[in-house]
KEZA-457685 format. One line per field, with one value per residue (C-alpha): x, y, z; residue number from 1; residue in one letter. Coordinates in nm, 4 decimals, decimal comma, padded with zeros to 6 digits. Example, Ala and Ser with C-alpha at 12.3 -4.5 7.8 and 13.67 -1.06 7.14 Angstrom:
<rs>
X c(01,2300	01,3670)
Y c(-00,4500	-00,1060)
Z c(00,7800	00,7140)
resi c(1	2)
resn c(a	s)
</rs>
This chain:
<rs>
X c(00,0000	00,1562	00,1536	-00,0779	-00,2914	-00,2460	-00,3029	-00,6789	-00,7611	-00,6641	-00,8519	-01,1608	-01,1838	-01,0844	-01,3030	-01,5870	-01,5046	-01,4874	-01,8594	-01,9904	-01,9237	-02,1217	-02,4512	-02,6630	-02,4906	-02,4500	-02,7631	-02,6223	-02,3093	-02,4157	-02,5847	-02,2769	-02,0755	-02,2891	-02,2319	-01,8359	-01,7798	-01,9233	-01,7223	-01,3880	-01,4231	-00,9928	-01,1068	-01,4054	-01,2608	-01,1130	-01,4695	-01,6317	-01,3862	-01,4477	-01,8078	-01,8204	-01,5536	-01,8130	-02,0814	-01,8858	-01,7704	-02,1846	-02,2594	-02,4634	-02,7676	-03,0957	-03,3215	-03,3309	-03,2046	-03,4708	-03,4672	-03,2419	-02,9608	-02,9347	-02,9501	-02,6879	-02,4543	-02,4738	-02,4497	-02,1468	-02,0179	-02,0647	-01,8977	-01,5816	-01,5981	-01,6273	-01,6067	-01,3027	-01,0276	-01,3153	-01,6256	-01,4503	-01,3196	-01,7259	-01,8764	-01,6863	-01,7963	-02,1248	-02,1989	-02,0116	-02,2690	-02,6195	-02,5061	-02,4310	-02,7534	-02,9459	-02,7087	-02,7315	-03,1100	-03,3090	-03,6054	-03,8381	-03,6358	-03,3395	-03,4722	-03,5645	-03,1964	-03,0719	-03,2920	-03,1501	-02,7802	-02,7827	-02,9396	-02,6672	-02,3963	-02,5096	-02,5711	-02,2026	-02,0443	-02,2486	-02,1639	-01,7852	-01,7613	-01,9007	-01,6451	-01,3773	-01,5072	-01,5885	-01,7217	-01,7752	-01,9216	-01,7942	-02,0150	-02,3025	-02,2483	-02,2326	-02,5727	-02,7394	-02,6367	-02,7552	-03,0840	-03,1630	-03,0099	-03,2789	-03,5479	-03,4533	-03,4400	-03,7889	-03,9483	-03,8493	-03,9271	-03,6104	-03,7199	-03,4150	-03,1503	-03,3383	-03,3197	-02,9042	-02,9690	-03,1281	-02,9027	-02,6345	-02,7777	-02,8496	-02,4561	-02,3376	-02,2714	-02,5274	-02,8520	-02,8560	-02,8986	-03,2045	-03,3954	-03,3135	-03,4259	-03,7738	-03,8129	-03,7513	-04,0089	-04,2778	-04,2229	-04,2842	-04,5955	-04,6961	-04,6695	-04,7648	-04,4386	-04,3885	-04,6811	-04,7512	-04,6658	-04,3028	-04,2822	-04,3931	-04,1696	-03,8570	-03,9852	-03,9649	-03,5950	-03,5142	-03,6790	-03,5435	-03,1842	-03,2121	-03,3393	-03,0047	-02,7904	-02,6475	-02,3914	-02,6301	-02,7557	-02,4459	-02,3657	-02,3911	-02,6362	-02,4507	-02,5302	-02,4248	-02,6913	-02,6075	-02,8478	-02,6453	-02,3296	-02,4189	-02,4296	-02,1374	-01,8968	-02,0543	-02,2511	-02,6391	-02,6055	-02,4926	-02,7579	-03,0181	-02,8774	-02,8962	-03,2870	-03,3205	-03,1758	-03,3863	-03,7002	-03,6395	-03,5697	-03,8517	-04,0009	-03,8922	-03,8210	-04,0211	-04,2300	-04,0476	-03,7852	-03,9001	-03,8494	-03,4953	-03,4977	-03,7095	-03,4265	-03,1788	-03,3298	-03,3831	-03,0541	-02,9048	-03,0549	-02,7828	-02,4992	-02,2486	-02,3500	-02,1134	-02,4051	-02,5896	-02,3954	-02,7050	-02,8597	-02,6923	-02,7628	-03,1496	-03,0958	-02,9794	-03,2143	-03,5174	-03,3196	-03,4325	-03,7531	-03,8184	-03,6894	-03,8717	-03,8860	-04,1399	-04,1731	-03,9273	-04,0848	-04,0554	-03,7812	-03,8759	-03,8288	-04,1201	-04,3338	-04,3021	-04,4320	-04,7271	-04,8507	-04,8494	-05,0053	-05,3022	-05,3129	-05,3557	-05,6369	-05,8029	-05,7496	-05,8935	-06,1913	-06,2936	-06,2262	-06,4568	-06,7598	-06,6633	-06,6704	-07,0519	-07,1802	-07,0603	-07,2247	-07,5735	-07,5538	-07,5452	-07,7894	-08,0087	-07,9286	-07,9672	-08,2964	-08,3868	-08,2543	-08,4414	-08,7446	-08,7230	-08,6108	-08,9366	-09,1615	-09,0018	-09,0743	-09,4425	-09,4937	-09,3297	-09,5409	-09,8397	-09,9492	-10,1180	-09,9527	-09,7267	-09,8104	-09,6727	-09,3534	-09,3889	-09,4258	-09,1173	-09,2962	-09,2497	-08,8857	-08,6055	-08,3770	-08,5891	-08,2609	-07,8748	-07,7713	-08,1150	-08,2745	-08,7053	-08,7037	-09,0751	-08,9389	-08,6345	-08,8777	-09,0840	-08,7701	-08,6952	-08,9883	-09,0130	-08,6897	-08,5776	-08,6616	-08,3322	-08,1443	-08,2001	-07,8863	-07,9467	-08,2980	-08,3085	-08,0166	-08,1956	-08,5446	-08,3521	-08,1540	-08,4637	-08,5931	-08,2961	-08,3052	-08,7029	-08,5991	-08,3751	-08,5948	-08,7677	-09,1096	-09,0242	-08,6094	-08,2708	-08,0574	-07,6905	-07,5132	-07,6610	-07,5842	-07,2866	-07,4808	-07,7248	-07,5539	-07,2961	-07,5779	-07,8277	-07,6130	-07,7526	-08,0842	-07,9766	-07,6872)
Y c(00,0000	00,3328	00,6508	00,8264	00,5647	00,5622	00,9067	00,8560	00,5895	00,7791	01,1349	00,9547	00,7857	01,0940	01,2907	01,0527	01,0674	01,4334	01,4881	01,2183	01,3980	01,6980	01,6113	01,8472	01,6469	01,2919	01,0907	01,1746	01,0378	00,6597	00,8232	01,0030	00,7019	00,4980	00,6206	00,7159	00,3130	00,1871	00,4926	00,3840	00,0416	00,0374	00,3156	00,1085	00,0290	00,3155	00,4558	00,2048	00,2197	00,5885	00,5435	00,2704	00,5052	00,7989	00,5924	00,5032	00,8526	00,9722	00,7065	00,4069	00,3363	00,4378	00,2383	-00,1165	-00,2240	-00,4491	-00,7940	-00,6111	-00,5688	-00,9713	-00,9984	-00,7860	-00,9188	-01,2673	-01,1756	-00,9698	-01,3044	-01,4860	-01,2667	-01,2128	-01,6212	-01,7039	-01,3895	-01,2561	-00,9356	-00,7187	-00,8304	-00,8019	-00,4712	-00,3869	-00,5739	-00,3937	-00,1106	-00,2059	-00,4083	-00,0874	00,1974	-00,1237	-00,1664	00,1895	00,3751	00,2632	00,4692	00,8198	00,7902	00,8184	01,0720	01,1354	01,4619	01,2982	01,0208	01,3127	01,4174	01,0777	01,0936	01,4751	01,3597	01,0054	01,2103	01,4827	01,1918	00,9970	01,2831	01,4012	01,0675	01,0304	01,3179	01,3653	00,9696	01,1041	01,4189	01,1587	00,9123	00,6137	00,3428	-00,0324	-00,2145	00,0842	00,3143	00,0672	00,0618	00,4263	00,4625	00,2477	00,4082	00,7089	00,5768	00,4494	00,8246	00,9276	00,7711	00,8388	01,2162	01,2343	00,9983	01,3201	01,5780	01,6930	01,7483	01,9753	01,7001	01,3909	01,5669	01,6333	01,2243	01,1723	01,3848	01,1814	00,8400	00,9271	01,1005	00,7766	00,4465	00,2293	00,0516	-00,0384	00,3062	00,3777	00,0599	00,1133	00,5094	00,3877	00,1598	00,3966	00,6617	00,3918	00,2880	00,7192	00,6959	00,3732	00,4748	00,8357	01,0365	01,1691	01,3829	01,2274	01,5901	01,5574	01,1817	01,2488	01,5190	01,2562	01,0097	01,2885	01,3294	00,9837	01,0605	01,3143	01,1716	00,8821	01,0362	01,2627	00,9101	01,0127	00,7490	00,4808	00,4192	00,3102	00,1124	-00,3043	-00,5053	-00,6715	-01,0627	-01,0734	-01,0104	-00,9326	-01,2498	-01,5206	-01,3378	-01,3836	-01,7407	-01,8033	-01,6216	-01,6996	-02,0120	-02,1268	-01,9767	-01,6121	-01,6313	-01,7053	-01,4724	-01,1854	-01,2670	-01,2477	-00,9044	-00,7718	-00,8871	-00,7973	-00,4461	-00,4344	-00,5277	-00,2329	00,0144	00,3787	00,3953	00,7514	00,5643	00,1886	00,3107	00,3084	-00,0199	-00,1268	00,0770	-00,0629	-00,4626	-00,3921	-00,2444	-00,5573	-00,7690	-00,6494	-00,5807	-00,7451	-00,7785	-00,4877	-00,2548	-00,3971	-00,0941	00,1311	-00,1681	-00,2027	00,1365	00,0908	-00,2224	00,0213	00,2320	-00,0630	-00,1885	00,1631	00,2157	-00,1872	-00,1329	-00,3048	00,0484	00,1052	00,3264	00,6509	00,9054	01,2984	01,5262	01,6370	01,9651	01,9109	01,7121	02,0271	02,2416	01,9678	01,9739	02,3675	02,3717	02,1291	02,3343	02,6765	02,5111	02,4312	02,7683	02,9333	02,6956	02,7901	03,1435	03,1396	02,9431	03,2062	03,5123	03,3400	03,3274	03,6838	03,7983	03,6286	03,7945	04,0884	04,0805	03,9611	04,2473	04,4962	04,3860	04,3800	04,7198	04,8921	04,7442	04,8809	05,2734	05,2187	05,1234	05,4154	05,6283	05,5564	05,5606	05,9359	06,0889	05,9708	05,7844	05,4338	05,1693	04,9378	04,5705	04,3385	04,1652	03,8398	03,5668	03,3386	03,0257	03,2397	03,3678	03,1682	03,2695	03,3608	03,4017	03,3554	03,0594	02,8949	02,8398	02,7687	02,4214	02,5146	02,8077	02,5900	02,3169	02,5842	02,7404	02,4166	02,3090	02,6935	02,6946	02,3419	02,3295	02,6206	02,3128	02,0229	01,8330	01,8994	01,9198	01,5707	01,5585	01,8817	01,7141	01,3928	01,6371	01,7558	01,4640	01,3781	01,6828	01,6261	01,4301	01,7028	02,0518	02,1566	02,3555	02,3234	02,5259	02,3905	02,4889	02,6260	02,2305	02,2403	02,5557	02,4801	02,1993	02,3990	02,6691	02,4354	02,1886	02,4721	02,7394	02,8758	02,8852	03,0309	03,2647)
Z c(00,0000	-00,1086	00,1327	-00,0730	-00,0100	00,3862	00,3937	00,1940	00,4382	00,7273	00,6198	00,4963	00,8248	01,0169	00,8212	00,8926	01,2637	01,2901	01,1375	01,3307	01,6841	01,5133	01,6669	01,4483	01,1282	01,2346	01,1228	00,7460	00,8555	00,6969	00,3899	00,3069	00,3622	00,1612	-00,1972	-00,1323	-00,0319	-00,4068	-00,5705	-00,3478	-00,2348	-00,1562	00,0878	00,1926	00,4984	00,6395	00,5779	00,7817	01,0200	01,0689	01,0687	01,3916	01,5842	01,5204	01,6772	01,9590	02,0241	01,9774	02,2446	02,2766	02,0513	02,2161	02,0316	01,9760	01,6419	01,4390	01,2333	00,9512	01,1937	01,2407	00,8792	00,7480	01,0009	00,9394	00,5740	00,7075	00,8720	00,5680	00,3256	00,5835	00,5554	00,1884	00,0005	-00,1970	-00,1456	-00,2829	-00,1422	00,1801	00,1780	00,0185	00,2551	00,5836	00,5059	00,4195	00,7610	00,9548	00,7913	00,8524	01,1805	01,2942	01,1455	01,4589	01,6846	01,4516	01,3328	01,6512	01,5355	01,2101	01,1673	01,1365	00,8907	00,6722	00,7156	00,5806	00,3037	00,2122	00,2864	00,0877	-00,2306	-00,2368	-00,1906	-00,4365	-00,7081	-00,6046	-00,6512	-00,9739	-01,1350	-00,9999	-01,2162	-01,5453	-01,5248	-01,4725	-01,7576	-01,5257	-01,7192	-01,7204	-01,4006	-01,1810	-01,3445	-01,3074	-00,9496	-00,9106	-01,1248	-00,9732	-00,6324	-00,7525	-00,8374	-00,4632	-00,3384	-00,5993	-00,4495	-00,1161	-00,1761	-00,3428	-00,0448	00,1833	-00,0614	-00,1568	-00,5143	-00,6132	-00,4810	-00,6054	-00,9991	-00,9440	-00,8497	-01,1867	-01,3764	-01,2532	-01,3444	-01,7043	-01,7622	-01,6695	-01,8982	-01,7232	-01,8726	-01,4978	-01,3683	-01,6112	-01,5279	-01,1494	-01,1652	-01,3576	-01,0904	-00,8135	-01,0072	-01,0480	-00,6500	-00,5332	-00,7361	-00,5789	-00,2017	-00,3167	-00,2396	-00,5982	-00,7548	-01,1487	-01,2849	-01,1364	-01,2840	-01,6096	-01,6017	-01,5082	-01,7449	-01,9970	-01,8808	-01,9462	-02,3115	-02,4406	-02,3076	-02,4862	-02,8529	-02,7870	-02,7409	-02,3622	-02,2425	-02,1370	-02,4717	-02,5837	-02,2693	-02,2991	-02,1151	-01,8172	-01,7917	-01,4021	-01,1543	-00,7918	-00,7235	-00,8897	-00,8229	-00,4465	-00,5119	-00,7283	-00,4529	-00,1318	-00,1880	-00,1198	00,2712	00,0869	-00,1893	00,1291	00,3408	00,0923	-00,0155	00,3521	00,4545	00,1152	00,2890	00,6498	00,4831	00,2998	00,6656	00,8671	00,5872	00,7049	00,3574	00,2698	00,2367	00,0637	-00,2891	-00,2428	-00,2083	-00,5233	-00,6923	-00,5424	-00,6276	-00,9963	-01,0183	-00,8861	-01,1129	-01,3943	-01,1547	-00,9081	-00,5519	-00,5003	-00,6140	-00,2954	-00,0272	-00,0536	00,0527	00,3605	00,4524	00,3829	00,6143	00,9271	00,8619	00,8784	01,1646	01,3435	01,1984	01,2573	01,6454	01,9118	02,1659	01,8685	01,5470	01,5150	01,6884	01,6480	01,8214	02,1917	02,0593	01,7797	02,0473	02,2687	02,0022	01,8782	02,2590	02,3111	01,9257	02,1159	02,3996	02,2134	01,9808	02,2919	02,4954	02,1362	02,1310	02,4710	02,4070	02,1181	02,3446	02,5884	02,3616	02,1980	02,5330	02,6622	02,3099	02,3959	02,7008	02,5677	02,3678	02,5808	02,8419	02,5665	02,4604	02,8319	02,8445	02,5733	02,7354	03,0541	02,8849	02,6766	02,9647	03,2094	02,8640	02,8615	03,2655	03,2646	03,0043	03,1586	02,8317	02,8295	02,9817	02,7660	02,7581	02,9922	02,8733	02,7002	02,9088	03,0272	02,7767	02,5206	02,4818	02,3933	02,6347	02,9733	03,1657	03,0663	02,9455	02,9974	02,7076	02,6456	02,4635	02,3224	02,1430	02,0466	01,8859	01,7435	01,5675	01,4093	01,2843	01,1389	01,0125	00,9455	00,6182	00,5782	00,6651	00,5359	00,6178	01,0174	01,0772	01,1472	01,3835	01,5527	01,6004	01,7368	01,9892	02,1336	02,2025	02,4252	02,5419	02,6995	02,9916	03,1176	03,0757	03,4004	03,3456	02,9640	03,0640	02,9759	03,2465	03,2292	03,1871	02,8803	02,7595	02,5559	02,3642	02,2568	02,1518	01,9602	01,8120	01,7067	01,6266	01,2890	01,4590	01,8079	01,6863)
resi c(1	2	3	4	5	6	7	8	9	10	11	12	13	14	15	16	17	18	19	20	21	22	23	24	25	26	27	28	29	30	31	32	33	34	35	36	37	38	39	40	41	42	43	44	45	46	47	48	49	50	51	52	53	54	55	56	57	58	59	60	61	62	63	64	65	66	67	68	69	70	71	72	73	74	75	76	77	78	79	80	81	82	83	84	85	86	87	88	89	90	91	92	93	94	95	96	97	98	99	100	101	102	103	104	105	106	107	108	109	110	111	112	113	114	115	116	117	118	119	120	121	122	123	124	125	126	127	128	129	130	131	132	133	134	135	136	137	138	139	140	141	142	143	144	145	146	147	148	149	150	151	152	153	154	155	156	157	158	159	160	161	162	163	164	165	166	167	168	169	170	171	172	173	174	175	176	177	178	179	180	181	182	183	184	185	186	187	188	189	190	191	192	193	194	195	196	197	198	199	200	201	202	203	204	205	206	207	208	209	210	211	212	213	214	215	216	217	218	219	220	221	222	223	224	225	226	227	228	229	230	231	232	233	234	235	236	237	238	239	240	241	242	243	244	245	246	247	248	249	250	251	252	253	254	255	256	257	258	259	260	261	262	263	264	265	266	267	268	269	270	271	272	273	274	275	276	277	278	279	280	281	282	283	284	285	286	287	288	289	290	291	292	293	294	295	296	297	298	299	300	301	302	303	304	305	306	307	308	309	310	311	312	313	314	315	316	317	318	319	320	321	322	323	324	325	326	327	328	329	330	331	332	333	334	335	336	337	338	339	340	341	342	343	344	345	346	347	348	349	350	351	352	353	354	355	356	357	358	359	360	361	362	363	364	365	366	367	368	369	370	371	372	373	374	375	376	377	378	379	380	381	382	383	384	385	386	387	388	389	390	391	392	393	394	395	396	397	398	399	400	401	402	403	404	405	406	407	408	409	410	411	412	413	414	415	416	417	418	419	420	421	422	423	424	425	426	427)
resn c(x	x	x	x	x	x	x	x	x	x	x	x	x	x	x	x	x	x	x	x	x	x	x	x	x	x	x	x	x	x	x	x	x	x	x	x	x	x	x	x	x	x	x	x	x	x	x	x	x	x	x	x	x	x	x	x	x	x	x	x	x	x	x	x	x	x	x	x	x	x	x	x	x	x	x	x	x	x	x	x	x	x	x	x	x	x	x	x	x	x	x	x	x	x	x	x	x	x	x	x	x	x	x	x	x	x	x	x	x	x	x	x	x	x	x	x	x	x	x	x	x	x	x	x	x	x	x	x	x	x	x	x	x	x	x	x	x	x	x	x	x	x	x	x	x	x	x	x	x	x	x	x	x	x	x	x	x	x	x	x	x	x	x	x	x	x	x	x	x	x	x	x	x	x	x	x	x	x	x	x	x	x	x	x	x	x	x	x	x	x	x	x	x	x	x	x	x	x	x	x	x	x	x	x	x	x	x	x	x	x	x	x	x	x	x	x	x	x	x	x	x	x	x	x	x	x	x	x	x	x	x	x	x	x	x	x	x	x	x	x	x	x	x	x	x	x	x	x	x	x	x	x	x	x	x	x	x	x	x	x	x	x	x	x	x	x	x	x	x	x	x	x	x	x	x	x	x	x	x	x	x	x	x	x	x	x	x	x	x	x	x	x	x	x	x	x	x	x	x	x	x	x	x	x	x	x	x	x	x	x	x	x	x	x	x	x	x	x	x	x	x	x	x	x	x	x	x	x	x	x	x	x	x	x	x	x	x	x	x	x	x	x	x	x	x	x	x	x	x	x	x	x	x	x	x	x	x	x	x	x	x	x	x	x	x	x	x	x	x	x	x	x	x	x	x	x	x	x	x	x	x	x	x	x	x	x	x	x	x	x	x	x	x	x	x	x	x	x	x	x	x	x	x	x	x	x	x	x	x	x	x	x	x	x	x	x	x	x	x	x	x	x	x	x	x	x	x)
</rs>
């Protein structure tokens, strides 16, 4: 190993290290990784290396990782068992960023942070390869990396970052990378994450890229798939193994976050297994979402805000009943009021007496927040045909109201009820 070569390992690893311990930035620590350990995989392990000291240094995992987590590590034990220089140096990496995720991703805030961060990584590595003419299976890797960062951008709504992802994918020489971005367009749509305007809009992309013959046109069909490659280099157990961590992700995957993986599957049909890091990633991240302490949750900081939202709605509701009811009783003093100033009128001038004020069966509200359940049944039987799509839920609500009206008078209890369940007629 030349010095140049010591001194990548040991700044990618550093690197990784020092924005680990940054605790506003650490949950993109793995989607970062992810993308740089398919573009690098002789730097592979210095990455992953860098990514499990982070974790150590950010402390313990808080949450219980899920079924993914066994997976990818006895995949990891199998390929450190049977599997070649390559694979090995891939697959450390790999089982470093699956098994870490659950100690950085701990909240929904910092899921969407993933997402974000493993979209800008993969459209960086993706288009730093077609400025430096990658090609063959490395650019298939890379493409089809970019497609799952694609997918995982649009599942959060990063809209700007997932078309820098697509961008990428279709500069590239890979057939791969096209089927693996359709497939990662057609999954958004599925679980609703992508609106059709924006995938028509991609699929016109793809289009007009191939009537203008970008790379992947002219780039060969690859006869290895990631599948039987599995099998030819770690055996039956590997092949198993690796159908099994695809399915325990596709378990515990958050659904923002599950069309990264269809990408990442049809990708590997026409690739080597090495295409299969984004993968591993996905796999830490089920492993949190899948956790037994329970679905990610929000920040306390967003909780705190969701409970004093709750709490405002509900000081505003009763400020509105209050505010009604103050308004009622208004009104009812003021007609009470201009009552009295006419009768005093009439007494003082000496002309005939006024008559007497209408008696209690006949008002609506004889007293505050009492209320005359004749008049009330009166009013909807005069008015119900107004509304058409309550009178029958009003005539019902007197009826259980009967039992509770003494001398014919709905007491203060049920005050706010009536005012609530009648208010077009009572307003």
């Amino acid at each position: 190993m030349s010095p140049d070569e010591v001194a990548g390992f040991v700044a990618l690893g550093g690197g990784a290290l020092v924005l680990s311990t940054q605790r506003s930035f650490s949950p993109a620590v793995p989607a970062i990784a992810a993308p740089i350990a398919v573009a690098w995989p002789h730097g592979a392990p210095a990455l992953g290396a860098g990514v499990a000291l982070g974790a150590l240094v950010l402390g313990r995992p808080r949450r219980l990782p899920g079924p993914a987590f066994l997976a990818a590590v006895a995949l990891a034990v199998a390929i450190a068992v049977a599997g070649d220089g390559s694979l090995v140096r891939g697959g450390a990496a790999a089982v470093a960023i699956a098994v870490v995720t659950p100690a950085y991703v701990r909240t929904l805030e910092e899921l969407v942070l993933v997402g974000v961060a493993f979209g800008l990584a993969g459209a960086g590595v993706a288009l730093g390869a077609a400025v430096a003419g990658v090609d063959g299976v490395r650019a298939e890797l890379i493409a089809v990396g970019a497609a799952a960062a694609l997918a995982a951008a649009a599942g959060t709504g990063a809209r700007a970052v997932a078309a820098c992802d697509l961008a990428g994918v279709l500069v590239l020489p890979s057939r791969a990378g096209v089927v693996a971005a359709a497939a990662a367009l057609l999954a958004l749509l599925a679980v609703r994450r992508l609106a059709l305007v924006d995938a028509m809009l991609a699929g016109g992309a793809i289009a007009v890229a191939a009537i203008a013959g970008a790379p992947f046109m002219h780039a060969p069909w690859r006869s290895l798939s990631a599948f039987s490659d599995t099998y030819d280099r770690l055996g039956g157990v590997g092949v198993t193994l690796f159908v099994l961590l695809l399915a325990a992700t596709a378990r515990g995957l958050p659904r923002p976050l599950a069309p990264g993986l269809a990408a990442a599957a049809a990708g590997a049909i026409f690739v080597p297994v090495e295409v299969t890091a984004p993968v591993w990633l996905l796999a830490g991240l089920a492993a949190a979402g899948d956790s037994p302490d329970g679905p990610l949750r929000r920040a306390p900081e967003e909780r705190v805000l969701e409970r004093r939202e709750r709490e405002l709605e509900t000081e505003r509701r009763a400020l509105g009943d209050e505010r009604r009811s103050l308004r009622r009783r208004r009104l009812a003093l003021d007609e009470r009021e201009v009552a009295l100033a006419l009768r005093e009128r009439a007494l003082g001038a000496g002309g005939p007496e006024l008559p007497p004020e209408r008696p209690r069966e006949d008002v609506l509200q004889p007293e505050f927040r009492h209320w005359n359940l004749r008049v009330l049944r009166s009013l909807v039987e005069a008015r119900g045909a107004e509304f058409p799509d309550r009178a029958a839920d009003w005539r019902l609500y007197l009826e259980l109201l009967e039992p509770f009206a003494e001398d014919g008078i709905l007491g203060p209890a049920l005050d706010e009820t009536v005012a609530d369940v009648f208010g077009p007629l009572v307003a």
